[in-house]
C-alpha positions in Angstrom: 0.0 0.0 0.0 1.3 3.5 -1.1 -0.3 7.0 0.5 0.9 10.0 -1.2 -0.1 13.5 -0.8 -1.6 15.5 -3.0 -2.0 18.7 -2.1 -2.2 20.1 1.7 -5.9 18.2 1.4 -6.0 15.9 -0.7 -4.1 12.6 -0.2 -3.5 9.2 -2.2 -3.5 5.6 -1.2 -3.3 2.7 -4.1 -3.6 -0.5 -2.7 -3.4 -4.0 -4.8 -5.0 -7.3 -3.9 -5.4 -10.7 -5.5 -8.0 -9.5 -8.0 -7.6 -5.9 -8.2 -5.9 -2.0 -7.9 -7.5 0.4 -5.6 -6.9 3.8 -5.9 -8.2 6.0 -3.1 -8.3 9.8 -3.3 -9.4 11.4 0.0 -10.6 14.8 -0.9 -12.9 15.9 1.8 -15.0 18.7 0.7 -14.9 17.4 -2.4 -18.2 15.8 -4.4 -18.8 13.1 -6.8 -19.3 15.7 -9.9 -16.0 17.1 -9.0 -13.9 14.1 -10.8 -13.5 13.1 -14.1 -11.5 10.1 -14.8 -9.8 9.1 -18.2 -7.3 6.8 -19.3 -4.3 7.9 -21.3 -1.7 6.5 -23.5 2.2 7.9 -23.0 4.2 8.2 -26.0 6.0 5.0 -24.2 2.5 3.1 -24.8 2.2 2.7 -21.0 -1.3 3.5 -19.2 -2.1 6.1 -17.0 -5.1 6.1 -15.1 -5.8 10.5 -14.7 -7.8 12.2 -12.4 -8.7 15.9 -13.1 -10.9 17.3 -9.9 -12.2 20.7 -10.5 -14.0 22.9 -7.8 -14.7 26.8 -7.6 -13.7 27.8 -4.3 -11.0 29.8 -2.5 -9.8 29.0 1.7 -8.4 31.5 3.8 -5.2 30.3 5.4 -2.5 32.1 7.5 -4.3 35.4 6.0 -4.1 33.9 2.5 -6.7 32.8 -0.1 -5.4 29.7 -1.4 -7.2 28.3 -4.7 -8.2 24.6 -4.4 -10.4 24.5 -7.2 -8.7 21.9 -9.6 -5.4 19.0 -9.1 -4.6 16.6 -11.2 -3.4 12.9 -10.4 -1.8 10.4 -13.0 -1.3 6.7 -11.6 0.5 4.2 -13.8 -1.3 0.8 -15.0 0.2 -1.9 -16.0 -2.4 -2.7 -19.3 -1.0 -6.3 -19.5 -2.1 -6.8 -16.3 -5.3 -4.8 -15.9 -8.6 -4.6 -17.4 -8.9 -0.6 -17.7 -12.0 -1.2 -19.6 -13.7 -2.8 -16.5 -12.5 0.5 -14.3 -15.4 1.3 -11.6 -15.1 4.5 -9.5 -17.4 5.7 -6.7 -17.3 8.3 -4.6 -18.2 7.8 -0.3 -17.8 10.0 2.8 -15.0 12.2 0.5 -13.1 9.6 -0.8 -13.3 8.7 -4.4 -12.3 5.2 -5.4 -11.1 3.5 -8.7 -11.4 -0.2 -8.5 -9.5 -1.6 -11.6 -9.5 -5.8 -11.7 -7.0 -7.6 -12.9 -7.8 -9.8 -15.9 -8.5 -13.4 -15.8 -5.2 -14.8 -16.3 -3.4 -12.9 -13.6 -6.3 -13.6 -10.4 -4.5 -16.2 -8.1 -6.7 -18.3 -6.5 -6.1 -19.8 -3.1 -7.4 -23.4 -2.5 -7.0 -24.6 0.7 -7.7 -28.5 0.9 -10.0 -29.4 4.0 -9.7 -33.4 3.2 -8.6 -35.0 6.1 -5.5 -37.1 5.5 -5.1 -40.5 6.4 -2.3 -39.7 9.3 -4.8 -37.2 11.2 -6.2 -38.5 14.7 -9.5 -39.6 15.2 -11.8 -37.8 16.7 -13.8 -38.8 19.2 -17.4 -37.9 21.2 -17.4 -36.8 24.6 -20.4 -38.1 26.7 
């Protein structure tokens, strides 16, 4: 798991499990209509998953009026890996999430076995 900062409010965490890569933005103040999300292609033919946020406000702080209306985020996806075209996003209790799943062939599965084996004690009932 990585968190980066953003800006003095808005931080990033991209996490990665078994099936997928989650990208959390915590933007408090922030709403749903404030993100657009795209996929790009670098000249290197490597994806980037882009965030643009735009908001029309201004805070007062240490006497200043600081604009926070608009940052922009680029995380890199592996396209081999990742099925960009199956990208979901939501947006709960100011954080904004991008669930993009791994395709097929690189989900590991875990099987555990529950069989008993031949060597394991018996079990007996207590009366």
């Amino acid at each position: 798991m990585k968190t980066s900062a953003i800006n003095d409010i808005v931080s990033k965490r991209i996490s990665k499990t078994d099936e997928r890569m989650i990208i959390d933005i915590k933007a408090p103040g922030y709403e749903k209509e404030n993100f657009k999300v795209k996929c790009k292609v670098n000249d290197d033919k490597s994806l980037v998953i882009v965030v643009d946020v735009k908001k029309s406000t201004t805070k007062e702080k240490f006497g200043f009026f600081k604009n926070l209306d608009a940052f922009k985020d680029e995380t890199p996806v592996d396209k081999n890996i990742f099925d960009v075209s199956a990208t979901k996003a939501d947006f709960i209790n100011g954080v904004f999430r991008i669930s993009i799943p791994k395709k097929a062939e690189f989900i590991t599965q875990t099987l555990v076995d529950f069989t008993p084996s031949d060597d394991a004690p018996a079990v007996e009932d207590e009366e």
